[in-house]
Structure formats: C-alpha cells, structure tokens
C-alpha positions in Angstrom: 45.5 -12.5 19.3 43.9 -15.8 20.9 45.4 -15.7 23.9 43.8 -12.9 25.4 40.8 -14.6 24.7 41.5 -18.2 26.3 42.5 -19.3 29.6 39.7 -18.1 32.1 40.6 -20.1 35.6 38.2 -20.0 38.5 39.0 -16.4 39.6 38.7 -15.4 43.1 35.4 -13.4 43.5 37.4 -10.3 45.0 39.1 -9.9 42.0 36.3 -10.3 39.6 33.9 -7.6 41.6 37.4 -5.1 42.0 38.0 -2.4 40.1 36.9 -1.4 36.8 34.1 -3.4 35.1 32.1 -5.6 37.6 30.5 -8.6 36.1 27.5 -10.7 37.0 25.7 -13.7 35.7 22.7 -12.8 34.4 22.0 -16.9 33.0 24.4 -19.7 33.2 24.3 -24.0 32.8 26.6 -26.4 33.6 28.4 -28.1 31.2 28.7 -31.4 30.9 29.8 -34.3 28.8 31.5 -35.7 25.7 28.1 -37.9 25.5 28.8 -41.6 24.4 30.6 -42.0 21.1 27.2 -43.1 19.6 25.2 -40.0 20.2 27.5 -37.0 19.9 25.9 -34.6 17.3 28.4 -33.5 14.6 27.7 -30.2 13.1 29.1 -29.5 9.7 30.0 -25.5 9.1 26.5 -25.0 10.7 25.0 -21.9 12.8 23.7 -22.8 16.4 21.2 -20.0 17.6 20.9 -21.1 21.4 18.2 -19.4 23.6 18.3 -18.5 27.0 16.0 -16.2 29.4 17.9 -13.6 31.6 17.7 -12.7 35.0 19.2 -9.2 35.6 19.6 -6.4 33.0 22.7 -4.6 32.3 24.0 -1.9 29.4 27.0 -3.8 28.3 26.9 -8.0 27.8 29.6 -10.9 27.6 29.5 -14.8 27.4 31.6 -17.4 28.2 31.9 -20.7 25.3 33.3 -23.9 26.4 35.6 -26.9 25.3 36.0 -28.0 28.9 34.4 -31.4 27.8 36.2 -31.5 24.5 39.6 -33.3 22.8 40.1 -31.0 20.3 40.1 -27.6 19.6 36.6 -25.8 18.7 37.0 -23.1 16.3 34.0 -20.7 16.5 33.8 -18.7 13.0 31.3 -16.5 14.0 29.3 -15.4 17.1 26.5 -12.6 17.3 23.9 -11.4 20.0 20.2 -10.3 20.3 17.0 -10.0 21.4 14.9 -12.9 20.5 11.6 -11.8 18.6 9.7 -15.4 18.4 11.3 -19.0 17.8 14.6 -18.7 15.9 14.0 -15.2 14.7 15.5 -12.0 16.5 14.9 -8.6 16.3 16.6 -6.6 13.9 17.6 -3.4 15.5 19.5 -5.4 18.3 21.3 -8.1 16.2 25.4 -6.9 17.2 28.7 -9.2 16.6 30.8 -10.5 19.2 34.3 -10.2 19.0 36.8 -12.7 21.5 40.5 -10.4 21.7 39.1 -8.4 19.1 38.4 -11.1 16.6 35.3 -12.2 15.1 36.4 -15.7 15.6 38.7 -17.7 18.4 39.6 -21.1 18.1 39.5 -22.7 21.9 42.0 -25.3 23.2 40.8 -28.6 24.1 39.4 -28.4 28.2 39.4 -24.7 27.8 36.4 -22.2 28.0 36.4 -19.2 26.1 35.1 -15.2 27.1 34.1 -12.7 24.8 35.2 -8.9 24.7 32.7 -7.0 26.1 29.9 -5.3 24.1 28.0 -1.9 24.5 24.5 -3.9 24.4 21.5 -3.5 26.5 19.9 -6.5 28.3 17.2 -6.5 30.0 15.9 -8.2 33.0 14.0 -11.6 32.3 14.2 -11.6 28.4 15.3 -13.9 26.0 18.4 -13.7 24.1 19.2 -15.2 21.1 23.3 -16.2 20.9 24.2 -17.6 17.5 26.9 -19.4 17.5 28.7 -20.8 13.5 30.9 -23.4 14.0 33.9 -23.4 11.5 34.1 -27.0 10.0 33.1 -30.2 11.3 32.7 -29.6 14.9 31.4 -32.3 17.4 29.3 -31.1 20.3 31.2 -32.7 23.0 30.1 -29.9 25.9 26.8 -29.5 26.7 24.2 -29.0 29.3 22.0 -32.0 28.1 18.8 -30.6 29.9 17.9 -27.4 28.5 14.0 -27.8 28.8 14.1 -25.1 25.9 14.3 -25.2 22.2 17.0 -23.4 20.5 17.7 -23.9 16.8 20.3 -25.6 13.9 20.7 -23.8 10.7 21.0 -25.4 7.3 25.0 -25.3 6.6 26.3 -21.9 6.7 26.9 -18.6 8.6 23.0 -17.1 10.0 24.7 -14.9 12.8 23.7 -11.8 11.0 20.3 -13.4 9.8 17.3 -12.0 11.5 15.3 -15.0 10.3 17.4 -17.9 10.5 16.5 -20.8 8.5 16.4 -24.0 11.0 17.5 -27.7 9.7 16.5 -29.1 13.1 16.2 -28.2 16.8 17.6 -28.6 20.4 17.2 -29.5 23.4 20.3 -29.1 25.0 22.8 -25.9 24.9 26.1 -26.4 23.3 29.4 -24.9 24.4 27.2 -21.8 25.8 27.4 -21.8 29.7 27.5 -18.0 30.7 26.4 -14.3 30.0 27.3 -11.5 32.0 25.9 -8.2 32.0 28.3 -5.2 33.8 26.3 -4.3 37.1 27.8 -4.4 40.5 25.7 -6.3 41.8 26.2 -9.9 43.5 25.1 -13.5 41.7 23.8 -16.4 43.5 24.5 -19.8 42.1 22.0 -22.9 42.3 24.0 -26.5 42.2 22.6 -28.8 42.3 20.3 -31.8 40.2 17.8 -32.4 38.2 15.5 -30.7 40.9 17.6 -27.6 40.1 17.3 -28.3 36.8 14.1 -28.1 36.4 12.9 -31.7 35.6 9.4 -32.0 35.3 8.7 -28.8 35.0 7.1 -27.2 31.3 9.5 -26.8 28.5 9.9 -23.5 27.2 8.2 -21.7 30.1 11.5 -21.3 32.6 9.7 -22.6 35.9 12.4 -24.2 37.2 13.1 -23.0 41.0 15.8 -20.7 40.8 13.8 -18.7 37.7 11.0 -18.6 40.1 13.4 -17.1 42.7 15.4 -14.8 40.1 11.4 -13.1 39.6 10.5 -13.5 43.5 13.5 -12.0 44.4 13.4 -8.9 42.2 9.7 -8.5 43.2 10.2 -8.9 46.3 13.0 -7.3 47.8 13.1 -3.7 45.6 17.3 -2.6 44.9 18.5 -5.6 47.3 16.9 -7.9 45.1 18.5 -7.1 41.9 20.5 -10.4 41.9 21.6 -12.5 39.2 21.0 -16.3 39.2 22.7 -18.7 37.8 21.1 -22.1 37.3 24.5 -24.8 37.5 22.4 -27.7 38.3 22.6 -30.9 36.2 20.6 -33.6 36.1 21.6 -36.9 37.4 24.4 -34.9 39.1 25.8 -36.6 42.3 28.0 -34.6 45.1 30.3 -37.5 45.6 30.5 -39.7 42.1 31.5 -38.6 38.7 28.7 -39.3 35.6 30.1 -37.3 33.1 29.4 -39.7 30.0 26.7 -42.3 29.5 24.0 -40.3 31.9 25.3 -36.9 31.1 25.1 -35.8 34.7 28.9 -34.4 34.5 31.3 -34.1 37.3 30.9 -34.7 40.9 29.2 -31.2 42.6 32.8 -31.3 44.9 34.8 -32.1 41.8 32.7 -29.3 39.8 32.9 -26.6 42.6 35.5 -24.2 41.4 34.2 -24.3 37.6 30.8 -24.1 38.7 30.5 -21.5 41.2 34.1 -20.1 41.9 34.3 -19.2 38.4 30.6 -17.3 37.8 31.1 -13.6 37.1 30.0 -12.0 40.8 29.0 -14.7 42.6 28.3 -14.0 46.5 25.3 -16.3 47.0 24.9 -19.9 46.5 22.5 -22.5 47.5 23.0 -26.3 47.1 20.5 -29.0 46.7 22.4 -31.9 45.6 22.5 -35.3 47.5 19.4 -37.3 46.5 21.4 -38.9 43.8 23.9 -40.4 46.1 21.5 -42.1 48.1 18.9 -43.0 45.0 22.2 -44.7 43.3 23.2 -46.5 46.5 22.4 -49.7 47.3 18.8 -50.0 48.6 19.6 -51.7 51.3 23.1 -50.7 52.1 23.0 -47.5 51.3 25.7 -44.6 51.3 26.2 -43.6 55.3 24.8 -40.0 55.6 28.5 -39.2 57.6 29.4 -39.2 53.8 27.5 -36.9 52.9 27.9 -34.7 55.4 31.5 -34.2 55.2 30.6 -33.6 51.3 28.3 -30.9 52.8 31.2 -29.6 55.1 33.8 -29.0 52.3 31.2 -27.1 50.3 30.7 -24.9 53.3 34.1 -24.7 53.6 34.9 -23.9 50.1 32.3 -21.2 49.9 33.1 -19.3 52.7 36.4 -19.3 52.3 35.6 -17.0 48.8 32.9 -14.9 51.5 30.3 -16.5 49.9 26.9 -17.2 51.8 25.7 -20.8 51.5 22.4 -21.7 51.9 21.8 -25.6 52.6 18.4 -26.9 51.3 17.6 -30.3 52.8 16.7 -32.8 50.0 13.3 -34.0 49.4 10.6 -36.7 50.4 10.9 -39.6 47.7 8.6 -42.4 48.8 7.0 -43.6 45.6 10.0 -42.9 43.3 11.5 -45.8 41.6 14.6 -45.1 43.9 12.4 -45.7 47.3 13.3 -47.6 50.0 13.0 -47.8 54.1 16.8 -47.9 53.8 17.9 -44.9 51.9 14.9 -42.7 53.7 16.8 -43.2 56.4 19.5 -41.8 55.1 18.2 -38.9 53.7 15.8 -37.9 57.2 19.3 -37.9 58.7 20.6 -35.5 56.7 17.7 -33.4 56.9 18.2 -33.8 60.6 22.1 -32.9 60.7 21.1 -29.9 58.1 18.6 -28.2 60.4 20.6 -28.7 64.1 24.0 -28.2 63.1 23.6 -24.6 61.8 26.7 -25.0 60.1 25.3 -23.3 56.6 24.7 -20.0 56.8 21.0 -20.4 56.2 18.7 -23.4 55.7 16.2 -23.8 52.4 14.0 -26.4 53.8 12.9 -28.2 50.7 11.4 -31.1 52.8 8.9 -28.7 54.7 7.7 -26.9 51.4 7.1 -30.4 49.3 5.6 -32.7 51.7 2.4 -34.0 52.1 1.2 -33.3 56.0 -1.0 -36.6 55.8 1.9 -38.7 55.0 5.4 -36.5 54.9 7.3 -38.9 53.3 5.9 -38.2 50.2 5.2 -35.3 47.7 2.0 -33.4 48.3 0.2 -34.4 45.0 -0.2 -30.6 43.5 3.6 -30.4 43.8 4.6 -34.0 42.0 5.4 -34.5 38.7 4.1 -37.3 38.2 7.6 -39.4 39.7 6.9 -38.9 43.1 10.5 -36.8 43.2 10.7 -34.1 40.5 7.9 -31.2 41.7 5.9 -30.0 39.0 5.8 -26.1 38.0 3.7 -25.4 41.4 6.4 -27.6 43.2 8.9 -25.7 42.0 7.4 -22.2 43.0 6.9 -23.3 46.4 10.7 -24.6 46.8 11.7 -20.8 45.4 8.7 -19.0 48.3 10.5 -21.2 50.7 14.4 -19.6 50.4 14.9 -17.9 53.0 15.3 -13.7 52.3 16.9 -12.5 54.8 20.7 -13.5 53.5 19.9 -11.1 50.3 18.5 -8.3 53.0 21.5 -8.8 55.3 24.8 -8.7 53.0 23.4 -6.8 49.5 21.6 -3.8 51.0 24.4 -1.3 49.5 24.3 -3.1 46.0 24.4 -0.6 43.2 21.7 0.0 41.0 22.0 -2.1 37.7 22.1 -0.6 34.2 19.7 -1.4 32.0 
C-alpha cells in the first residue's frame, strides 16, 4: 500500500503536463535542514496545522510531505485539508481527509518525499489553506523551510485534523515536512530560486509580500488567461548557488545541488527565474573574493539545465548592497560584473534587472531608501513590489498564450 505513495523523483516536465491529470503548483518552499542537534523541535503524537496562501485555483488539490532532510522514517497518522477561516481555525463545510495510496496514513522513508492521492476539492486563487498534519509518535522536525514569515499552529497532543477549532499549544514560524500543493489545471508554473531576497526577508509577516506573491497577483491581473500561472516560491534564505549550508544557518543545499528537487520536480513547471548569487560573494572573503567567472559558469549550468527540460529562464541580476554588513569595494566588484555579463551576454532567455528597480539614482550602489529594509540588502514590502513590476512579461505572453482555462 505505501509504495504507491513514496518514491516521487524529479520527473521530467513532459511527463508530468502529458496525458491525463495535469498538475501545477499552486504554493511550494524549499526544504531544508536537519537544524543543529540543539534546536530540532520534537513533537510528541501532536497535530501541525501549517498555513500557506495559494496562487492559482483548481477543482481537485494534492501535496507533497517530505523526509528529504530526515534519518528516520516519519509516520504521518493523519492529514486533512481546508479553507482557513481566521488563525488556526478553518471553515467547516470544506474540512476533507487526505488519503496517500488510499490510506489515511503513510509512513515515509528516510530522504524520501511523499504525494497524496488526489482530492475532489476546490481551491481557489490567492487563499489560505489550512493543511493539518498529526504526526504518529515522537517525531523530530528535521525538514523544514526555516523562513516561513507566517504563523501556523501546534496542537496540544493529539489528532485535530478533523477539528474546526484547533486548540494550539504553541506556534510556528517555519513549515514542516510541507513543501507542495498542486491543484489539477493545465496550466504552466514558474519557480523563484533563489535567497533570502526570494524569500521574502524583511518583508511583513503574515501579509505574503514577498516578490514572487506580488508577481503571482501582478501576473493574473495583468495578463487575463495567459496569466493564470502558478508560482512557486523555492527560495531559502542564506542559500548560496555554489556552497552547501544545510545545517547550522539553515540555508539548505547549494541552488546547483538543489536544481532537480527544486524546480525539476514542481508539478508543471515551465517558467523559472533565479536570483541567487549575493551570498557567494557576501560569504567570500572581502577582499579576495569569489571570481565572478565562478559564478557565471554556475549561471551557465542553470541555463543549461533549464532549457534542456524547455524551460524559460529568466536571469535577475543581484542587487546593490553598499551599507550591508557584507559591503566591500572588493565584492561590488564582483557583483557589477555579473550584472554586466547578465545583461550583454543574452544567454538567459530574459533578464529581471533587480539592480535597475532597487537602486538609488543619486548613489546606485545602494538601495533607494523607500525600498530598504532597514539592512541596506533585503527590500522592504515596496522593494519587493517593485522587483515583481520589473519581471519582464513578455516570456508569459510569448509561450502560455494557448494555456487552458483553470478550474476553480
């Protein structure tokens, strides 16, 4: 009965969009992890009710639950799905079970992920569901996206799937084993990697103003049928393209190492733009710093790798930092080189030009004040909405304009 339910390997995206049921991401996060022995959270036969905000509708629903991070089997007793009503609470008439090979529990194999059967459940576009998750035993929560920047909810010991008013022994501010759901629409998904400026740091908690939920809404209100896309948010904070940090920092896997988990594997995915690369200069020495050669053969085998699958990669250039903690002459040199190779090589298949949105045109090495954070890196909310006005439409317009309409 399990193994129906088990091994999912990065699938080529032809044979997830063939025939039958197509899939798409309608929300995603990367995983990352086991955190340091000392901080791990145990949770002892407990109910995790995690929230996330879609970004495309659809009539029937799936998700995807991971152990890729763990050493031992995680036994999921009981899983459910619905509409979220207000903090932990959900409404009523939409509270369903979910079922993995027709069981209402799955145990999942150490480094394995896990997708659910699929469910006669309508989603719409830009809500919030509520997946509640009880974990059978004493479980440790050694995958996770660490950076949720929203607060989903612990239950006192016990099994609160079916509860439409969970009781909640603490919060979080991280999402556990979750890291997809898929609605059934034929249209494509675009994927942001990247870092924390993917993942929203510095933006408000709770609010989803991160760039790519900015672009999910732009997109959709933008661009009529060719803008009913799905977005999937894989960046990770502290995430480098070249170096692993899966542990102490929580910034998982190299973005090249992470590739075929990441995007390969999301349900649809035909779009994806990359913002990653501030990290490996910023963790470089400040006055040797990484060569941006490096780099750019770490952008090459993305492009590679992408297009390879017929995806469309869009290439943002990475930020102006003077004033972060990271800042120096040396490493800005780096990264206006990168910026530089980015725009003349045309070698994505389009250019996000990060730089040009954020800067300040009195001094463009820095952040334009109404777009900083406070760090003098991360923008704040307005940042972000000007990094999501400053993708580049014509991609969507170009390669989705026979998408079918989405159910929902």
């Amino acid at each position: 009965m399990l193994a129906a339910s088990l091994a999912v390997p990065a699938l080529p995206v032809r044979a997830q969009t063939g025939g039958g049921i197509r899939w798409c991401g309608t929300w995603g996060a990367a995983p990352a992890g086991p955190p340091p022995s000392g901080s791990i959270q145990t949770y002892a036969s407990q109910t995790l009710r995690l929230i996330v905000r879609t970004s495309i509708g659809g009539s029937r629903v799936r998700i995807r639950v991971s152990n890729e991070m763990g050493s031992a089997p995680l036994r999921i007793g009981r899983a459910s799905i619905a509409l979220r009503s207000s903090g932990a609470a959900v409404n009523q008439s939409s509270l369903r079970e979910l079922r993995f090979g027709g069981a209402t529990s799955v145990t999942i194999p150490a480094r394995a992920p896990a997708v659910s059967d699929p469910l006669d459940f309508v989603v719409p576009a830009q809500a919030d569901l509520a997946i509640s998750l009880y974990l059978s035993g004493s479980v440790q929560g050694t995958t996770l996206h660490n950076a949720a920047l929203q607060i989903s909810y612990v239950s006192p010991g016990g099994d609160y799937t079916s509860s439409v008013s969970m009781p909640v022994s603490r919060t979080l501010s991280s999402w556990p084993f979750l890291t997809e759901v898929d609605v059934n629409t034929a249209v494509p998904c675009l994927v942001a990697l990247g870092d924390s400026i993917t993942d929203g740091q510095g933006s408000t908690s709770n609010a989803n103003r991160r760039w790519p939920d900015y672009l999910a809404r732009r997109l959709q209100s933008s661009l009529g049928s060719a803008g009913r896309i799905g977005v999937v948010n894989r960046g990770i904070s502290g995430n480098s393209m070249l170096t692993d940090y899966p542990n102490a920092l929580l910034a998982g896997y190299a973005t090249l190492e992470r590739f075929d988990r990441d995007v390969l594997a999301t349900s649809g995915v035909r779009y994806l733009i990359t913002l990653i690369g501030i990290n490996d200069i910023c963790y470089s020495s400040g006055s040797n710093p990484i060569p941006a050669d490096e780099l750019i053969a770490g952008y090459r085998q993305l492009i590679s790798r992408a297009q390879a699958r017929d995806i469309t990669i869009i290439g943002a250039t990475l930020p102006p930092f003077e004033g972060f903690v990271y800042y120096t002459t040396a490493r800005e040199r780096v990264r206006r080189a990168v910026n530089d190779w980015m725009r003349a090589s045309g070698e994505f298949d389009a250019l996000l030009d990060v730089e040009a949105a954020l800067r300040d045109p009195a001094r463009p090495t820095r952040v334009l004040a109404a777009y900083d954070s406070g760090d003098h890196l991360h923008p704040s909310d307005a940042g972000y909405q000007a990094i999501a006005n400053a993708v580049p439409l014509a991609p969507f317009l170009s390669t989705n304009t026979t998408a079918a309409e989405e159910t929902s």
